[in-house]
PDB file of N, CA, C and O in Angstrom:
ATOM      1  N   UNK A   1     -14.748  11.629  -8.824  1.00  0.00           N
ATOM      2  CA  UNK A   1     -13.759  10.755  -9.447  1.00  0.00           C
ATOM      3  C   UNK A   1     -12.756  10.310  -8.380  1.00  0.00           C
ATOM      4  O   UNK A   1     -12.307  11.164  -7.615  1.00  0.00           O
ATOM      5  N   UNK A   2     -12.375   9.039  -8.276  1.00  0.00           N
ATOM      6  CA  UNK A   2     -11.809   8.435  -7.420  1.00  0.00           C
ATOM      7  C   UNK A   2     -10.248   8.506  -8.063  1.00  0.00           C
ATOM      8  O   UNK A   2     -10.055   8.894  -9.215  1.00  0.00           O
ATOM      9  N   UNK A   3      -9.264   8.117  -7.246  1.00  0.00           N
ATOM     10  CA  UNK A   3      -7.646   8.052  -7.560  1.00  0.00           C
ATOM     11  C   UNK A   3      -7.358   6.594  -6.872  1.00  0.00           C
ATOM     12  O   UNK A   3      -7.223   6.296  -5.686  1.00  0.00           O
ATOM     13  N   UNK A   4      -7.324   5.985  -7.783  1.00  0.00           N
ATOM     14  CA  UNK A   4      -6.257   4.240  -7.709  1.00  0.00           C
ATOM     15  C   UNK A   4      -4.758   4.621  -7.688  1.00  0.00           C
ATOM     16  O   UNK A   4      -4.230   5.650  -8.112  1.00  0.00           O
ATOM     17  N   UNK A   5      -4.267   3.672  -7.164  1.00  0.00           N
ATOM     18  CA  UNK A   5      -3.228   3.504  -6.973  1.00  0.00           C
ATOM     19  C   UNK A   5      -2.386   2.317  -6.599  1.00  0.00           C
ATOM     20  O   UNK A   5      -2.952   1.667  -5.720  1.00  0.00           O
ATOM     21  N   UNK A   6      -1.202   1.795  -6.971  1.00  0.00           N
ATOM     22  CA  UNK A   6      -1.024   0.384  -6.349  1.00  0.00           C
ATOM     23  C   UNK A   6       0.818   1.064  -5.473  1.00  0.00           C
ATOM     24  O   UNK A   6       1.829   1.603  -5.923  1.00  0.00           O
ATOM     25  N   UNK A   7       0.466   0.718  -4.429  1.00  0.00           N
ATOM     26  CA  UNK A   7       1.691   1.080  -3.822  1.00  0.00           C
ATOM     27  C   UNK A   7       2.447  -0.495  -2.867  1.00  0.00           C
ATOM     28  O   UNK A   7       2.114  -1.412  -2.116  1.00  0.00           O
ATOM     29  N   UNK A   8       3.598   0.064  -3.564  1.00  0.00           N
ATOM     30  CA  UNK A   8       4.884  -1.390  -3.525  1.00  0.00           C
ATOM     31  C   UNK A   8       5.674  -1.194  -2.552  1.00  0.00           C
ATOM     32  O   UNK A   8       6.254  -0.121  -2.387  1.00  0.00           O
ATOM     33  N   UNK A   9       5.854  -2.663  -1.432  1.00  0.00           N
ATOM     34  CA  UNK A   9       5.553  -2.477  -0.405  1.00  0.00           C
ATOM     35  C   UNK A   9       6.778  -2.850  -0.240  1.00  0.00           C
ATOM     36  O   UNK A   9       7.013  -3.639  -1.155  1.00  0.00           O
ATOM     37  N   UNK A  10       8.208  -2.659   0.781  1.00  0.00           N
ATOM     38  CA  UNK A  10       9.358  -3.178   1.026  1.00  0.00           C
ATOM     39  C   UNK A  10       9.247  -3.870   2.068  1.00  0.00           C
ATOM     40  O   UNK A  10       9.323  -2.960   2.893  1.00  0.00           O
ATOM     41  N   UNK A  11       9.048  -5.375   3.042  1.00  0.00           N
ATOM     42  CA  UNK A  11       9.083  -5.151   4.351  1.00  0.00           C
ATOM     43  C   UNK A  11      10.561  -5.891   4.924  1.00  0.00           C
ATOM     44  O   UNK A  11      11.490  -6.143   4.156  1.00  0.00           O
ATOM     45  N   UNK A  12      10.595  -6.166   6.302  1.00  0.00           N
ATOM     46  CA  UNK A  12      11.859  -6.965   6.639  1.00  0.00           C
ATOM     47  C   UNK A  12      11.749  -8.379   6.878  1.00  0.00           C
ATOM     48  O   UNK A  12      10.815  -8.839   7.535  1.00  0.00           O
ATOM     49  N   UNK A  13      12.658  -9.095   6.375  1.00  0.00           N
ATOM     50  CA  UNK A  13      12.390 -10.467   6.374  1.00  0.00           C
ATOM     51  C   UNK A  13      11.771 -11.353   7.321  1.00  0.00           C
ATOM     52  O   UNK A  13      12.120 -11.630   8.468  1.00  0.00           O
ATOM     53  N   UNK A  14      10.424 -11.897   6.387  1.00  0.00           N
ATOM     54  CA  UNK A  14       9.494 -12.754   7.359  1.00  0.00           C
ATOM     55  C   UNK A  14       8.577 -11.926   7.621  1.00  0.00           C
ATOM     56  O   UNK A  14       7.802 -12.334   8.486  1.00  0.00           O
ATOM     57  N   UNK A  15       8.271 -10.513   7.046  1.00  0.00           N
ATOM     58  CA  UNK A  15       7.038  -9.922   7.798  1.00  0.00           C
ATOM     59  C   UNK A  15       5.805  -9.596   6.622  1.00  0.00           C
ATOM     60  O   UNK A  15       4.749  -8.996   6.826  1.00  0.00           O
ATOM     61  N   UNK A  16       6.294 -10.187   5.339  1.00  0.00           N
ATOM     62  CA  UNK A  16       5.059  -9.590   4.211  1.00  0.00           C
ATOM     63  C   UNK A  16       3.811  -9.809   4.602  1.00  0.00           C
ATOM     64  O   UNK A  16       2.959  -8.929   4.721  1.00  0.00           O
ATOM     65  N   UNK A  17       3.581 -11.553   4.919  1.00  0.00           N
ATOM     66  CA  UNK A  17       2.245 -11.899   5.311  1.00  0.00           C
ATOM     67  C   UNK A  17       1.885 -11.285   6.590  1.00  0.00           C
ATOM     68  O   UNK A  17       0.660 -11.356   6.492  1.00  0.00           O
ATOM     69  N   UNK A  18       2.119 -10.695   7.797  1.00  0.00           N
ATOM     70  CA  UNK A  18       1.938  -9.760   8.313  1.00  0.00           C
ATOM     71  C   UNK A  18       1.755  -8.513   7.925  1.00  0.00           C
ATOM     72  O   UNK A  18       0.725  -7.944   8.284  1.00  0.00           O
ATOM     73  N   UNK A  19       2.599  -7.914   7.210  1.00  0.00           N
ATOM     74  CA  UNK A  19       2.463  -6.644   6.828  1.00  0.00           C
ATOM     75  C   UNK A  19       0.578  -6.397   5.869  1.00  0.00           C
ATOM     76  O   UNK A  19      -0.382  -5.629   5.931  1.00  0.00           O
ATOM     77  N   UNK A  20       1.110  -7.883   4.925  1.00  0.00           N
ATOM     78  CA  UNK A  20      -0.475  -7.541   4.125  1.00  0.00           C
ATOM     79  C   UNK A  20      -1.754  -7.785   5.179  1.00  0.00           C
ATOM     80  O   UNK A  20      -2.827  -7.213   4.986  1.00  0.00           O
ATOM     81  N   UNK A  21      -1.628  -8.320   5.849  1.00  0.00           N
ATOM     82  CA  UNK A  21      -2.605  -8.744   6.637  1.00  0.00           C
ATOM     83  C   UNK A  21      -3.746  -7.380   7.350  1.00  0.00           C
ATOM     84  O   UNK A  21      -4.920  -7.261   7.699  1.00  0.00           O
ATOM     85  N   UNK A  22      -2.514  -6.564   7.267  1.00  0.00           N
ATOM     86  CA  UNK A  22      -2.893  -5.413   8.686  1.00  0.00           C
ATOM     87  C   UNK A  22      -2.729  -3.887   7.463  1.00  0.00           C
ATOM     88  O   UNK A  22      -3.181  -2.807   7.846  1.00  0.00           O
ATOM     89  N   UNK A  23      -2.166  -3.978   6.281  1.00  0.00           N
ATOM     90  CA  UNK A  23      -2.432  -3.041   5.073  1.00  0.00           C
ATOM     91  C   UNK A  23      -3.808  -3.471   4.651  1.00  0.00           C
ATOM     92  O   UNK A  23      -4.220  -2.670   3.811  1.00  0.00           O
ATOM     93  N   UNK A  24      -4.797  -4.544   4.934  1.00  0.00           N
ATOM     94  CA  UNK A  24      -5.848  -5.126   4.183  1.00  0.00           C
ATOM     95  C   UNK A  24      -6.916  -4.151   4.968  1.00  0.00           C
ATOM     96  O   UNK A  24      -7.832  -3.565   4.391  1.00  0.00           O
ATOM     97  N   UNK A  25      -6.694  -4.087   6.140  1.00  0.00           N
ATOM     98  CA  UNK A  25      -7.562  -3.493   7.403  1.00  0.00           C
ATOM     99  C   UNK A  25      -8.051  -2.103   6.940  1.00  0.00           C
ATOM    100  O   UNK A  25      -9.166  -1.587   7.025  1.00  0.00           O
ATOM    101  N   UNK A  26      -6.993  -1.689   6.471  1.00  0.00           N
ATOM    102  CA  UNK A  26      -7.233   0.025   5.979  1.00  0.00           C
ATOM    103  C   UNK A  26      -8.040   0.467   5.352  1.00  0.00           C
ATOM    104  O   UNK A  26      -8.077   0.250   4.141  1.00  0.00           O
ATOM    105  N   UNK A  27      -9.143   1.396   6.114  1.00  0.00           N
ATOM    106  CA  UNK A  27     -10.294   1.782   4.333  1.00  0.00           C
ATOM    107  C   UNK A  27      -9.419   2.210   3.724  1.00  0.00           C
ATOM    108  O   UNK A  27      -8.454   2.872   4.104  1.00  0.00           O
ATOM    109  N   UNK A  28      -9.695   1.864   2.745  1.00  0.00           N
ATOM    110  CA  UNK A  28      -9.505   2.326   1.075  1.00  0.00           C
ATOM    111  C   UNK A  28      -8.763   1.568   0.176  1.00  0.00           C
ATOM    112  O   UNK A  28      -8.576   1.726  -1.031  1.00  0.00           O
ATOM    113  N   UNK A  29      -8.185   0.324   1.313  1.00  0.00           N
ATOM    114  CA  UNK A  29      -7.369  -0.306  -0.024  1.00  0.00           C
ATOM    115  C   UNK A  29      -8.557  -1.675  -0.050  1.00  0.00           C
ATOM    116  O   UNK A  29      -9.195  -2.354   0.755  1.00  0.00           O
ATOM    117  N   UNK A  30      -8.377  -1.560  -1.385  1.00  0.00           N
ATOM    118  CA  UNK A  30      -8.797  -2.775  -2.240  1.00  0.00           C
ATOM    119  C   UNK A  30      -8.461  -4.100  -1.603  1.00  0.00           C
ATOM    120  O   UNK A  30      -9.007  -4.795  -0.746  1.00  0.00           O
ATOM    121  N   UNK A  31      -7.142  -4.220  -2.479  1.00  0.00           N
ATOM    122  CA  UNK A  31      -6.237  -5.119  -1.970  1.00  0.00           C
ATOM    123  C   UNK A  31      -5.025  -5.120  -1.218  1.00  0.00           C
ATOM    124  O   UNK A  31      -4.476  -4.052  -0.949  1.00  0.00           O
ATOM    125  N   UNK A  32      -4.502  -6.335  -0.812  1.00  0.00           N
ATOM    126  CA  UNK A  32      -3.180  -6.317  -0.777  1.00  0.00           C
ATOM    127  C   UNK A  32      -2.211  -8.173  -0.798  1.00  0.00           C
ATOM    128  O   UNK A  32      -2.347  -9.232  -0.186  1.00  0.00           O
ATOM    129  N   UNK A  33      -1.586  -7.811  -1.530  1.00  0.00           N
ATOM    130  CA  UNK A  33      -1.234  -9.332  -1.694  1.00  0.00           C
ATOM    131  C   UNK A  33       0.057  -9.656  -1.735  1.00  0.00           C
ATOM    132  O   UNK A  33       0.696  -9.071  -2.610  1.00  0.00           O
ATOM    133  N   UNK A  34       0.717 -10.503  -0.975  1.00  0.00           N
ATOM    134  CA  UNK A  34       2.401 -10.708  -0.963  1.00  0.00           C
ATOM    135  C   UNK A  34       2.720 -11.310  -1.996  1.00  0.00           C
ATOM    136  O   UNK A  34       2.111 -12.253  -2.502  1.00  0.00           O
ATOM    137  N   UNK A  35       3.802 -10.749  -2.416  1.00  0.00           N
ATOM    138  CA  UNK A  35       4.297 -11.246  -4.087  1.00  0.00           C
ATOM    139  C   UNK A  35       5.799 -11.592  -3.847  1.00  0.00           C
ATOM    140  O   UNK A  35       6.181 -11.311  -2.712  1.00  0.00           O
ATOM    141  N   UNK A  36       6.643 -12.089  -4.599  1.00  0.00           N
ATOM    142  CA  UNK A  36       7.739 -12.353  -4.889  1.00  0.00           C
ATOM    143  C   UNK A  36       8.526 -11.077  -5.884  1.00  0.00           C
ATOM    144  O   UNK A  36       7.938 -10.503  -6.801  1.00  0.00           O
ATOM    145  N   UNK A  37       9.600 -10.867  -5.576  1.00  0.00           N
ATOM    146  CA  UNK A  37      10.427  -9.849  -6.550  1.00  0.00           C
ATOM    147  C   UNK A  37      11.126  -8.903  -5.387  1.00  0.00           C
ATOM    148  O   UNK A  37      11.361  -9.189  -4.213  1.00  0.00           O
ATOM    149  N   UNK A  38      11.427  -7.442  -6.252  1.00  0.00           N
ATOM    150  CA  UNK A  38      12.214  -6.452  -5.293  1.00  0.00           C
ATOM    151  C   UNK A  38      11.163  -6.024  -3.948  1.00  0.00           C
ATOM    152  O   UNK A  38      11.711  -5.455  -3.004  1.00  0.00           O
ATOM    153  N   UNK A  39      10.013  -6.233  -3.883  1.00  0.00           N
ATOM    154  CA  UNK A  39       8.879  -6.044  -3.132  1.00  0.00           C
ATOM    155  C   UNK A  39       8.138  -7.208  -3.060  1.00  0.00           C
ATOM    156  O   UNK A  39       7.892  -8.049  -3.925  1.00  0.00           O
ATOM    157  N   UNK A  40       7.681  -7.094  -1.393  1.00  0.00           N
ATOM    158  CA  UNK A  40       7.481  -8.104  -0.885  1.00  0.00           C
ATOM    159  C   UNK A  40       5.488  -8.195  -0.832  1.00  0.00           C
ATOM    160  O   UNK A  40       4.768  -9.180  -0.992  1.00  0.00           O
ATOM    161  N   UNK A  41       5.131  -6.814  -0.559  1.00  0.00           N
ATOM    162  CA  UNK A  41       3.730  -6.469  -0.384  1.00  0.00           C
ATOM    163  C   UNK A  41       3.396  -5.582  -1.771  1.00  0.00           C
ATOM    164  O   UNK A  41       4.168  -4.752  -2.250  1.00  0.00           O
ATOM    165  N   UNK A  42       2.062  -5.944  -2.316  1.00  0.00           N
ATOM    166  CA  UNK A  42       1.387  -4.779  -3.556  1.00  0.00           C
ATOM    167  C   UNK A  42       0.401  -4.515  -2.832  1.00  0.00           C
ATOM    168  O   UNK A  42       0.185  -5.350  -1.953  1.00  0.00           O
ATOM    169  N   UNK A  43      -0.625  -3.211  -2.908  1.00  0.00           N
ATOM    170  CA  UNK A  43      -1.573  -2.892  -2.197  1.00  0.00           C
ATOM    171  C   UNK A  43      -1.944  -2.185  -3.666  1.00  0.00           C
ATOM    172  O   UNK A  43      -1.243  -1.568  -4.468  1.00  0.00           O
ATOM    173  N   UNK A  44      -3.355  -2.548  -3.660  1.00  0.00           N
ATOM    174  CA  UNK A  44      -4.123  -1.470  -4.528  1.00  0.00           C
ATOM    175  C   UNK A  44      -5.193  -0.725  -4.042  1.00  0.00           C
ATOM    176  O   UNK A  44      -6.098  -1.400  -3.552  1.00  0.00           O
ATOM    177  N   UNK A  45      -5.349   0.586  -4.044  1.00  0.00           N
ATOM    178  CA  UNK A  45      -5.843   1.201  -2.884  1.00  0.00           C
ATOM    179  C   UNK A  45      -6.608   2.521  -3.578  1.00  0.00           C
ATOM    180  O   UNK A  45      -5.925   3.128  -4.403  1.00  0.00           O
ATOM    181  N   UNK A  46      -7.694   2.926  -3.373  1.00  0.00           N
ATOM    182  CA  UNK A  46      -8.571   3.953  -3.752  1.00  0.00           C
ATOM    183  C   UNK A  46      -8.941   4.969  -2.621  1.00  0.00           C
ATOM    184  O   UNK A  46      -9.263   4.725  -1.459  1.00  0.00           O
ATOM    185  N   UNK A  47      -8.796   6.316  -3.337  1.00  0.00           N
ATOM    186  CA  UNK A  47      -9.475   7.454  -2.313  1.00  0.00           C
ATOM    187  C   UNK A  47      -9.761   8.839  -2.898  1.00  0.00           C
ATOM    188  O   UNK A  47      -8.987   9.074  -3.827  1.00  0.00           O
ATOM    189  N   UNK A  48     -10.398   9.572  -2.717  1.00  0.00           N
ATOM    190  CA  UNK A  48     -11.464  10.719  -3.286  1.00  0.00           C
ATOM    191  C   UNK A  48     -10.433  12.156  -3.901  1.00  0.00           C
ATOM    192  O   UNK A  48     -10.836  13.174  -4.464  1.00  0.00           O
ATOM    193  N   UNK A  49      -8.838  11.711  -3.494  1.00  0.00           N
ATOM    194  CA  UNK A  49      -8.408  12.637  -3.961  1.00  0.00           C
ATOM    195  C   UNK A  49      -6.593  12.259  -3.742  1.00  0.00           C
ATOM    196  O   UNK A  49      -6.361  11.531  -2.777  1.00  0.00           O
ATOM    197  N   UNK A  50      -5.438  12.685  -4.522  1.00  0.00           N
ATOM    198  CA  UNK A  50      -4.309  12.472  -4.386  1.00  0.00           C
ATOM    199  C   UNK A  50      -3.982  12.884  -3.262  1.00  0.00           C
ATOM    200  O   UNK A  50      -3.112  12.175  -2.756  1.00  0.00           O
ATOM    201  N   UNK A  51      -4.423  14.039  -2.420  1.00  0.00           N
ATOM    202  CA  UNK A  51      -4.145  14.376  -0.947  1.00  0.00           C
ATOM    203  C   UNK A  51      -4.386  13.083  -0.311  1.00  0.00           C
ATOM    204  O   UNK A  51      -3.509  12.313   0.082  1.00  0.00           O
ATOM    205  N   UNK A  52      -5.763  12.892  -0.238  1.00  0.00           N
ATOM    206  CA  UNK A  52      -6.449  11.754   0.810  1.00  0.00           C
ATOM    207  C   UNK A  52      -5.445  10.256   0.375  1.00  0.00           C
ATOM    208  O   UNK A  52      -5.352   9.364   1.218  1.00  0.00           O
ATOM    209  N   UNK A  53      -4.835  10.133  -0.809  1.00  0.00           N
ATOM    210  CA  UNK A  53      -3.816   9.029  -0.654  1.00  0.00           C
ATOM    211  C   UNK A  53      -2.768   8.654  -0.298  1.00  0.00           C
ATOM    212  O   UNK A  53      -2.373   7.510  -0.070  1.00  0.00           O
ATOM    213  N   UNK A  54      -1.967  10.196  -0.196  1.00  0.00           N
ATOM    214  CA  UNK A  54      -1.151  10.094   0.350  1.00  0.00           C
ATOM    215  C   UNK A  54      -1.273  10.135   2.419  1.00  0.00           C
ATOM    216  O   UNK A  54      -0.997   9.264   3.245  1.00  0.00           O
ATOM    217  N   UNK A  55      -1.712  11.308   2.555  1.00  0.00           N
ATOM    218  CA  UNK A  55      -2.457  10.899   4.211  1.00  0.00           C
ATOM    219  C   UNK A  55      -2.517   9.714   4.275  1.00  0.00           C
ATOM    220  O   UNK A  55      -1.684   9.137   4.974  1.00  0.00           O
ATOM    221  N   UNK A  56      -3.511   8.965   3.574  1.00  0.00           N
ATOM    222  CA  UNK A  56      -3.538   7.257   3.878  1.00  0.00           C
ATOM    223  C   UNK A  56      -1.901   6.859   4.100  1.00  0.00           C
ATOM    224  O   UNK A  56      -1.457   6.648   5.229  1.00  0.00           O
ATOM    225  N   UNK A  57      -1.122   6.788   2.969  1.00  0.00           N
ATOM    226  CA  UNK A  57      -0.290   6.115   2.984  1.00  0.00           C
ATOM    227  C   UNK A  57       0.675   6.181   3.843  1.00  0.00           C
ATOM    228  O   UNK A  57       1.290   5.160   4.152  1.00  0.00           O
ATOM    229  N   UNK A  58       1.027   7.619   4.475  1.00  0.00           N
ATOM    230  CA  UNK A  58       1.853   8.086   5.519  1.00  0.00           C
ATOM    231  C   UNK A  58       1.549   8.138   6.712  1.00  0.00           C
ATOM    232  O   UNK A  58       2.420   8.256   7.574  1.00  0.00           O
ATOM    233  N   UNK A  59      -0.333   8.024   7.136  1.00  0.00           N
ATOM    234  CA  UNK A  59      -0.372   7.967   8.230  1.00  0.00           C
ATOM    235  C   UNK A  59      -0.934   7.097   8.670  1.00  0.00           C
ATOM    236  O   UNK A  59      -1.454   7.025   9.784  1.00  0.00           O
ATOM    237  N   UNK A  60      -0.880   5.935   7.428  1.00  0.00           N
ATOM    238  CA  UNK A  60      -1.592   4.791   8.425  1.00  0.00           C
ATOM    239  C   UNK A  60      -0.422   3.439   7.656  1.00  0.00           C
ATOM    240  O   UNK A  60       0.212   2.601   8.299  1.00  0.00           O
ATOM    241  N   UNK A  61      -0.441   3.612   6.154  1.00  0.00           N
ATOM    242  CA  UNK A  61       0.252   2.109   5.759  1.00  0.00           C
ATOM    243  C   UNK A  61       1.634   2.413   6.181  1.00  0.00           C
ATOM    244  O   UNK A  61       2.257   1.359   6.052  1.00  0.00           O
ATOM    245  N   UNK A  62       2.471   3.400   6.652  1.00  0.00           N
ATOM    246  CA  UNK A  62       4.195   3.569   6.589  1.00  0.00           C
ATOM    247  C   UNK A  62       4.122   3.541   8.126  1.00  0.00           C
ATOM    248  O   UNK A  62       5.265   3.744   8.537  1.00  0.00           O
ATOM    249  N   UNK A  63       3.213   3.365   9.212  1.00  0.00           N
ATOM    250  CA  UNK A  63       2.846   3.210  10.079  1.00  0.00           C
ATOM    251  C   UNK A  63       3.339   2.191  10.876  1.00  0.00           C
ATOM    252  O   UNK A  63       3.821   2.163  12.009  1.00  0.00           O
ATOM    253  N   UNK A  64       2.984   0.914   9.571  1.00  0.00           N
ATOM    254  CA  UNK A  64       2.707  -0.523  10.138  1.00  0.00           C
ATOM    255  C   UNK A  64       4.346  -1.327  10.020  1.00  0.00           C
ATOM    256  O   UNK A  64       5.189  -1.452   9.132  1.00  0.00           O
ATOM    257  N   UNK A  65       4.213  -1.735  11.384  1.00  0.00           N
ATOM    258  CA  UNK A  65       5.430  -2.478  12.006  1.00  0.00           C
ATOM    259  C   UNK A  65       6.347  -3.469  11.262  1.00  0.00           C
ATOM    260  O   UNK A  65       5.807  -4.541  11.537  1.00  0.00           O
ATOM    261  N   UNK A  66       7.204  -3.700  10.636  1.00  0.00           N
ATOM    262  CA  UNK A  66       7.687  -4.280   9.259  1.00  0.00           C
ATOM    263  C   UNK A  66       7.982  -3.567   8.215  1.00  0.00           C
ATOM    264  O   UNK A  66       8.735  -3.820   7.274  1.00  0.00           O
ATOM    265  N   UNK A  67       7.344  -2.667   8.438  1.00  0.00           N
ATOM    266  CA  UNK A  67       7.365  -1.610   6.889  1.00  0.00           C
ATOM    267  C   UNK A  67       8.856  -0.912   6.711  1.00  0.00           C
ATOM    268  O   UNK A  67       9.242   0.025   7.410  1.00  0.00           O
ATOM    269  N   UNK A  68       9.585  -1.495   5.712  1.00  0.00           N
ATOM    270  CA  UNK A  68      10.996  -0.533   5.733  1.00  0.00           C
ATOM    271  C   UNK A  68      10.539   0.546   4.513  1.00  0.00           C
ATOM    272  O   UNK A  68      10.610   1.771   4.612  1.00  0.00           O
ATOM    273  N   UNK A  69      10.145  -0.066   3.558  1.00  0.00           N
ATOM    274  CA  UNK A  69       9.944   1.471   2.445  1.00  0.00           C
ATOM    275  C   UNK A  69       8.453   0.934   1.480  1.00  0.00           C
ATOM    276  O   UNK A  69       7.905  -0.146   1.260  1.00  0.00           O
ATOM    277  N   UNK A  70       8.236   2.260   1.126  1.00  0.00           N
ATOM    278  CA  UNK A  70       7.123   2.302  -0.033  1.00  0.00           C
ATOM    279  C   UNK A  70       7.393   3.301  -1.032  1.00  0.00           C
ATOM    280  O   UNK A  70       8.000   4.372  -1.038  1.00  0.00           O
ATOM    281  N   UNK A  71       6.516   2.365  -2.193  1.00  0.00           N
ATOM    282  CA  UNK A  71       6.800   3.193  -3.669  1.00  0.00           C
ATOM    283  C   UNK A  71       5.328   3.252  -3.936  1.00  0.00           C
ATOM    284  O   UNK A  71       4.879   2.109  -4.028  1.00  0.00           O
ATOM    285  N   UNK A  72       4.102   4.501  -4.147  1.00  0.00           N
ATOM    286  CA  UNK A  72       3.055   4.740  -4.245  1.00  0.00           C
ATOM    287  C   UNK A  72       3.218   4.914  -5.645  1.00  0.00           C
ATOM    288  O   UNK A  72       4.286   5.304  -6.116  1.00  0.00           O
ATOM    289  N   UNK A  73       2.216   4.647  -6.342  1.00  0.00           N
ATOM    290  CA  UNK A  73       2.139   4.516  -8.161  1.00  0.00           C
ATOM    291  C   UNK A  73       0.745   4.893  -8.498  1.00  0.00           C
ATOM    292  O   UNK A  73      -0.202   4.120  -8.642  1.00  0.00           O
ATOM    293  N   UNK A  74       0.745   6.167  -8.602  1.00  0.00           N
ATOM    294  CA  UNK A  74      -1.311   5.877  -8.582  1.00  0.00           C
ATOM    295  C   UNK A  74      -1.241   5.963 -10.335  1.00  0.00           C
ATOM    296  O   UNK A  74      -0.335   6.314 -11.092  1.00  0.00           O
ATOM    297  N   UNK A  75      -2.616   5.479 -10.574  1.00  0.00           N
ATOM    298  CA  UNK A  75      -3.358   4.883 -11.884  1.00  0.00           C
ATOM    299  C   UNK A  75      -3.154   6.457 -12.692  1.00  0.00           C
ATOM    300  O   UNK A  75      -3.249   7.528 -12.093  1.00  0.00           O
ATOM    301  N   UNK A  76      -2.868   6.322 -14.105  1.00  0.00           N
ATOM    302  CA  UNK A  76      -3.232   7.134 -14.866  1.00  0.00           C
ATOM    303  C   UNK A  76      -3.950   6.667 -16.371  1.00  0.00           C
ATOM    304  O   UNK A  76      -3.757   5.553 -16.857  1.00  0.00           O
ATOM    305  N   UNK A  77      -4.892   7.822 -17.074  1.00  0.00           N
ATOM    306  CA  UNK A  77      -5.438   6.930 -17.789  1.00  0.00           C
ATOM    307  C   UNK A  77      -5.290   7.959 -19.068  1.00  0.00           C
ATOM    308  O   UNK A  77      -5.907   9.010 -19.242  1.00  0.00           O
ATOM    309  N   UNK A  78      -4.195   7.294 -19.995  1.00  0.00           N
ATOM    310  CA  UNK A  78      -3.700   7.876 -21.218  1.00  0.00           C
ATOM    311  C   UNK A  78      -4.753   7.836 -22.214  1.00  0.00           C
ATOM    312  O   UNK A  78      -4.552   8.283 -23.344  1.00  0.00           O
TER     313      UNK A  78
END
């Protein structure tokens, strides 16, 4: 069983379409697409376990150059 997640992306002005560009690169995410609102980047992103998503997210998407903050949201199914 896999763990989704869509994690909301903060970056600094002028860098979303960069930022998504190089969050797209990453195995495991799905997507990633620059949006309008309090967040600039959404990423929806899959991996084999809540450990392995967070690792992703800390050691590769909080990584990337632009990145001021992230809010990780993984999928639950009521």
């Amino acid at each position: 069983m896999s763990v989704i997640a869509y994690v909301l992306i903060q970056t600094e002005v002028g860098k979303a379409a960069h930022v998504a560009e190089q969050v797209a690169k990453i195995q495991g995410v799905v997507s990633a697409e620059d949006v309008t609102g309090p967040y600039d980047v959404i990423v929806r992103a899959e991996s084999s376990s809540v450990d392995e998503l967070g690792k992703m997210v800390v050691s590769r998407v909080q990584l990337i150059e632009g990145i001021t903050r992230t809010l990780t949201c993984p999928v639950v199914n009521l």
